[in-house]
N, C-alpha and C positions, 0 to 999 in steps of 0.2 A: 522655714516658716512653721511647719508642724512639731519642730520642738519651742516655737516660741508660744504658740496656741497651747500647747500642752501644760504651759508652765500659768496659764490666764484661770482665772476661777471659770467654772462651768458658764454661767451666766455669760460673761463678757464676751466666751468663746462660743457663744451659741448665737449672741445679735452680730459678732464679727461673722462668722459665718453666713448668717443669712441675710445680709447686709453685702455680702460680696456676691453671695447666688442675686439678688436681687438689681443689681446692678450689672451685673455680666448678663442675666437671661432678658434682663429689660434693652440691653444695648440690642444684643443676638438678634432674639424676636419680636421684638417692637420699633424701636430707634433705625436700626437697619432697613427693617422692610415697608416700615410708611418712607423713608425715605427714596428707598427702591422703587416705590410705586409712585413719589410723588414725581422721579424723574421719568419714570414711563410716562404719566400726564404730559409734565412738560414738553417734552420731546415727538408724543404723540404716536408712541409706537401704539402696535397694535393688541388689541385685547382680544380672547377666546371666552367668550364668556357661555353658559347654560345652566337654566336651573339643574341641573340633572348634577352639571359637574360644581355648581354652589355648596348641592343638596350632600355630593361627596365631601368636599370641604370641609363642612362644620360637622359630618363624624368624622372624617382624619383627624380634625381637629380636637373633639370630642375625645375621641380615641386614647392621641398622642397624651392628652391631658391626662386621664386616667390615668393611664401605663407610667408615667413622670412619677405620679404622685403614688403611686402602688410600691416602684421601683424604690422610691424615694425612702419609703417606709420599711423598705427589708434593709434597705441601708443602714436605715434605726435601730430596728430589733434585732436582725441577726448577726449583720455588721457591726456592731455599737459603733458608729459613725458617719459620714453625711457621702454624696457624691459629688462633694465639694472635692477639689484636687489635693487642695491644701489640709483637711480634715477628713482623709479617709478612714474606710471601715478599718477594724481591728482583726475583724474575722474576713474569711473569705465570706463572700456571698454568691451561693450557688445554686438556690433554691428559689421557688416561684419560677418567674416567666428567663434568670436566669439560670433553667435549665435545658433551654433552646435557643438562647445567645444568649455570648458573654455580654454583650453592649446592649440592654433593649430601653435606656435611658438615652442613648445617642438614636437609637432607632427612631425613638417616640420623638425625639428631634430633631430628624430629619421629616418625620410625618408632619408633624405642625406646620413645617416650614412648607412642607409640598400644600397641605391645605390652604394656606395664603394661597398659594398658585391657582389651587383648583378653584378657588371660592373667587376670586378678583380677576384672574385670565390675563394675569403678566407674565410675558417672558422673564422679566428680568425678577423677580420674584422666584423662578424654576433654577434661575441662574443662580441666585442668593443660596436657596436649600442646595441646588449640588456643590458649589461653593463649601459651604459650610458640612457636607457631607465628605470633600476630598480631605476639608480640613481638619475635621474627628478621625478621619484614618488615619491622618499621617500621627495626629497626637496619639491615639491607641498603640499603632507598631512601634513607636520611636520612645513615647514617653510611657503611656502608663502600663503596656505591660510587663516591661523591662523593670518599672517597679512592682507590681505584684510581681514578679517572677522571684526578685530579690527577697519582700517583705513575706510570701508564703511559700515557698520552693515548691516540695514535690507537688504538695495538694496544687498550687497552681496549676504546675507543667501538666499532671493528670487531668486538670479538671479542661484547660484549652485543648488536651486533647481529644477529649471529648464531645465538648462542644462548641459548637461554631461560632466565628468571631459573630458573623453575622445572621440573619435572618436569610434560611433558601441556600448560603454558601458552606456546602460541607468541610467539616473540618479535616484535619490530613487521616485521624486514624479511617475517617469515615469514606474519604474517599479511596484510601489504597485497598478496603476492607471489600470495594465494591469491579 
């Protein structure tokens, strides 16, 4: 797919691409979880609701959104390419907020997903983010770091050792160092 992208004029490969974010992150975060919730209603399970944990909500929310669109943008300029799978960077990207996780674009999207949760007080909403949180790991260990490992070798292997896949979870140098 990323040598057929390659071979498109800029332009076409710029609305193909965000033409596919757009429709993947609308399935993910919208499509999924009003439906998630419209089956909580139906079924009548039960809700946790507080302003307190609303008020959490829409800055997770809040949050997630920034950190997306920050993350998004070092993909741009330091990567020259997107966090689309199919139209990755050229360069590594290791700087910004990915110099204390390699993933902080899956982070900020598992945070969104948890602020549905906190702001509405579905289970099955808590259910959808960790869902989709098992599901970015298995895609990260299985798919794409196996390709960055390929597509930048050492700077890779140096830089995962360095720093953590995740947010809180040390990485190997860092834990045998302690």
């Amino acid at each position: 797919m990323t040598a057929f992208l390659d071979s498109l004029p800029p332009v076409l490969r710029r609305i193909i691409t965000v033409a596919w974010a757009v429709i993947f992150l609308g399935v993910v975060f919208i499509l999924l979880p009003r439906y998630a919730a419209e089956l909580n209603d139906e079924r009548h399970w039960p809700r946790w609701q507080s302003p307190i944990a609303q008020l959490m909500g829409v800055g997770l929310l809040l949050g997630g959104l920034a950190l997306s669109l920050y993350c998004s943008r070092l993909f741009a300029q330091v990567g020259k390419g997107t966090p689309v799978p199919f139209d990755p960077p050229k360069e590594l990207v290791a700087s910004g907020l990915y110099r204390f996780t390699r993933n902080p674009i899956y982070v900020a999207q598992v945070a969104i997903l948890l602020s549905y949760f906190l702001y509405f007080g579905q289970a099955v909403l808590l259910a959808h983010a960790v869902a989709w949180a098992l599901l970015v790991h298995a895609f990260v260990v299985w798919v794409e770091e196996p390709g960055l490992r390929k597509r930048f070798g050492a700077a890779y292997a140096r830089y995962a050792q360095d720093v953590p896949r995740w947010v809180g979870v040390p990485s190997r140098s860092r834990t045998r160092a302690v």
